[in-house]
C-alpha positions, 0 to 999 in steps of 0.5 A, spaced: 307 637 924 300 634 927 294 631 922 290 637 927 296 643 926 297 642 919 289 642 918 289 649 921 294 651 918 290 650 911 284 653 914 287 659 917 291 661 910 284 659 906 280 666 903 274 666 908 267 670 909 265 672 916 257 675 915 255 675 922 260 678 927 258 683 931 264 690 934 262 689 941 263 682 941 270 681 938 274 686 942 281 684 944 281 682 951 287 686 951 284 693 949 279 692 955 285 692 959 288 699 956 281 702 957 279 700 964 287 703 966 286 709 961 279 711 964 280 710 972 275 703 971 276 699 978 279 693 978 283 688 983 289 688 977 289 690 971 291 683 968 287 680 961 286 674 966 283 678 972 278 680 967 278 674 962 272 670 967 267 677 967 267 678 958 268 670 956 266 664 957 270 659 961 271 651 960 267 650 967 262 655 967 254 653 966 253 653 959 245 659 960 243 665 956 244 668 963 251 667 964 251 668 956 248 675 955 251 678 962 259 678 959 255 683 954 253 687 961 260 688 962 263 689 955 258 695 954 261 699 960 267 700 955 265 704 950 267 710 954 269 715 949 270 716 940 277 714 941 275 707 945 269 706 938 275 708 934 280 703 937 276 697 938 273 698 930 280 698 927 283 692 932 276 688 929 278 689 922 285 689 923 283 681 927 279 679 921 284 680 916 289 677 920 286 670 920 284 671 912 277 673 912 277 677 904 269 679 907 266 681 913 260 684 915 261 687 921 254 689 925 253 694 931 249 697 936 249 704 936 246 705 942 249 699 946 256 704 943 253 711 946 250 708 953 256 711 956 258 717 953 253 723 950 253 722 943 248 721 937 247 714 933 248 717 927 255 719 931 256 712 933 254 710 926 260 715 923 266 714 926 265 706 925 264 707 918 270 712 917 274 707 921 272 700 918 273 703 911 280 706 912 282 699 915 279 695 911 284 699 906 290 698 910 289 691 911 286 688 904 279 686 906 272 688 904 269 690 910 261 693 910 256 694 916 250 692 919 245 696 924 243 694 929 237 694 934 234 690 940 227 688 940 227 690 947 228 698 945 223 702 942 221 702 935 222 709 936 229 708 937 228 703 932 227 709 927 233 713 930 238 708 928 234 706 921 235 713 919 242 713 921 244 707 917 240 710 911 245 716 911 251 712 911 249 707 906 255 711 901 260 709 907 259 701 907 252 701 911 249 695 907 243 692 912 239 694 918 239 688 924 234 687 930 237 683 936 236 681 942 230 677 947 226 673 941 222 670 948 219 677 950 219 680 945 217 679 937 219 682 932 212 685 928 212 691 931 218 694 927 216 692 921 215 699 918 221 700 920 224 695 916 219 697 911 223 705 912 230 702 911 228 697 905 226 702 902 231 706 902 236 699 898 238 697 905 239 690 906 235 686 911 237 680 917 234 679 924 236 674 929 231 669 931 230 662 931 235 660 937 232 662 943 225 661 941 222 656 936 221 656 928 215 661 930 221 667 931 224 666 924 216 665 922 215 673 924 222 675 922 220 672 915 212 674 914 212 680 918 220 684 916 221 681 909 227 677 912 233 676 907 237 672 912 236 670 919 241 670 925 242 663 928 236 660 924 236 653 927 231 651 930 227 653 924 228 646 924 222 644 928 217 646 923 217 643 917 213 648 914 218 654 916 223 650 913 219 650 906 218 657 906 226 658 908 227 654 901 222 657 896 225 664 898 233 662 898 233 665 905 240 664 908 242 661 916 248 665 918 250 659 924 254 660 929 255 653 932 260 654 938 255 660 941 250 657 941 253 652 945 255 657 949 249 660 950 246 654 952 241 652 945 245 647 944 249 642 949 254 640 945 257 642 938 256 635 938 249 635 938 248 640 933 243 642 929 248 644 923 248 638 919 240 636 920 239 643 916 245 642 911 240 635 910 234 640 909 237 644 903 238 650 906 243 655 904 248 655 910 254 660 913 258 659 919 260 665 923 263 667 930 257 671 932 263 674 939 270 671 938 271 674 944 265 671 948 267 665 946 274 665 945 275 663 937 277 666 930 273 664 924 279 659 923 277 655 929 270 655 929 271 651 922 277 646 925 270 645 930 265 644 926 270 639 922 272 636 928 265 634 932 261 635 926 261 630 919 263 636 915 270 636 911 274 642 908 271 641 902 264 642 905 267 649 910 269 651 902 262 650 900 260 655 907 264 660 904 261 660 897 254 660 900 257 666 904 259 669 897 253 668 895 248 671 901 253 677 901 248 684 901 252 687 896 249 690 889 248 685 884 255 686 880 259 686 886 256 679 888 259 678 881 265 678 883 266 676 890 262 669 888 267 669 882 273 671 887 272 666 891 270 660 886 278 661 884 281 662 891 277 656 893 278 652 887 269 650 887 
């Protein structure tokens, strides 16, 4: 066995945390096969590598944020029926645990699930629940959930998905997400709705900082009350962001292979990951849409490894930041930290 081989075998055996994975982005191409048979969906052929080019980025495909967002276009016309919601929350849970990750938090957006069919957030909300918990039994993984909104909706339907992830916080609900166009959008305008979801004991991140410059995480920050940030990695650019980030121990969940994806970054090579680690910032390595961009978290960490100075001991390191970000209750982040301290022997 090869040098490189070997290293992946060590990663993918290694007890690992996924803290920014979204459900509609780490569907298995497979599945959107079965789906578009099952309902009748017009394609050329029902071949996984028909489709491959319409959901994931391919080698020689540009690198934009246009190209990036338009396989999440064609993703979103498959959430056809529960049974499909369902289907693809088992088979996300069910990857996870097979590439060794004992805790992820898995974050959806209710209405992006219910765009086709006529159902509820609060719905949508429910049967994810129902169906991650009882995987993440069958298969030996800790699973809780983040609810997502986009900046582009309105607050109003903002307050809708809120109020259905308070009334599932006894299913694994842990945190309240707002995504999408930090360019055209800020995030000020929800603020009391973060403020509604806070207050009920939800748990708070927000995307920014990747689109748009250090100014999106400074508004996802003063004006949410951001525990951690998506992305974060252009809060690089201003020293003072980076400052308050570091008085207030927020954490960046990275996803390096999507940003260069989404062409924030021109090449693993040039990213950001090390300048921040430099910085002090407490920092996490996630996949973000293993699906959209053709990994698991083992692959994303042999990356990181291999165009970045970064070893196995530091890859440990991201997972105990992990542990230690993790929106679990006091004692539970305990037992994960002290878990995970004996697995990775740190």
């Amino acid at each position: 066995m090869d040098v490189q081989q070997d290293l992946y075998e060590v990663v993918r055996a290694m007890p690992k945390i996924e803290l920014h994975r979204h459900l509609e982005g780490a569907v298995r191409l497979e599945t959107l096969i079965d789906i578009a048979r099952d309902f009748g969906m017009e394609m050329p052929e029902y071949h996984p590598e028909v489709l491959r080019p319409f959901v994931q980025m391919m080698p020689d495909e540009p690198r934009t944020w246009q190209n990036f967002l338009a396989k999440f276009r064609v993703l979103r016309q498959f959430f056809l029926s529960p049974s499909v919601i369902r289907r693809i929350t088992r088979e996300v849970v069910e990857d996870a645990a097979y590439d060794n990750i004992k805790y992820m938090e898995l974050r959806f957006t209710p209405r992006a699930l219910c765009n086709s069919i006529k159902a509820t957030p609060d719905e949508v909300v429910q049967w994810v629940c129902e169906t991650a918990q009882t995987t993440a039994k069958e298969h030996n993984i800790q699973v809780r959930l983040i609810v997502s909104m986009n900046r582009h909706e309105s607050v109003e339907v903002g307050e809708e998905v809120t109020k259905a992830a308070i009334s599932h916080m006894h299913m694994g609900v842990v945190g309240i997400d707002l995504a999408g166009s930090e360019n055209d959008y800020m995030a000020y305008p929800f603020r009391h709705v973060f403020h509604m979801g806070r207050s009920a004991g939800l748990h708070v991140t927000l995307h920014a900082g990747e689109w748009q410059g250090a100014d999106s995480v400074w508004d996802a920050i003063s004006n949410i009350g951001a525990e951690r940030i998506g992305h974060g990695i252009r809060a690089i650019e201003d020293s003072g962001v980076v400052n308050v980030l570091l008085q207030r121990n927020i954490t960046l969940e990275v996803c390096p292979s999507s940003n260069v994806d989404s062409g924030v970054v021109k090449h693993m090579s040039a990213h950001q990951l090390p300048i921040l680690v430099a910085s002090g910032l407490p920092i996490t390595i996630n996949t973000d849409d293993p699906l959209v961009s053709g990994i698991s978290l083992t692959d994303e960490l042999i990356r990181v490894m291999q165009y970045l100075p970064f070893s196995l001991d530091d890859i440990k390191q991201f997972m105990l930041n992990a542990a230690q970000s993790a929106f679990l209750n006091d004692d539970e982040r305990r037992v994960l930290i002290a878990q995970f301290r004996e697995w990775l022997q740190i």
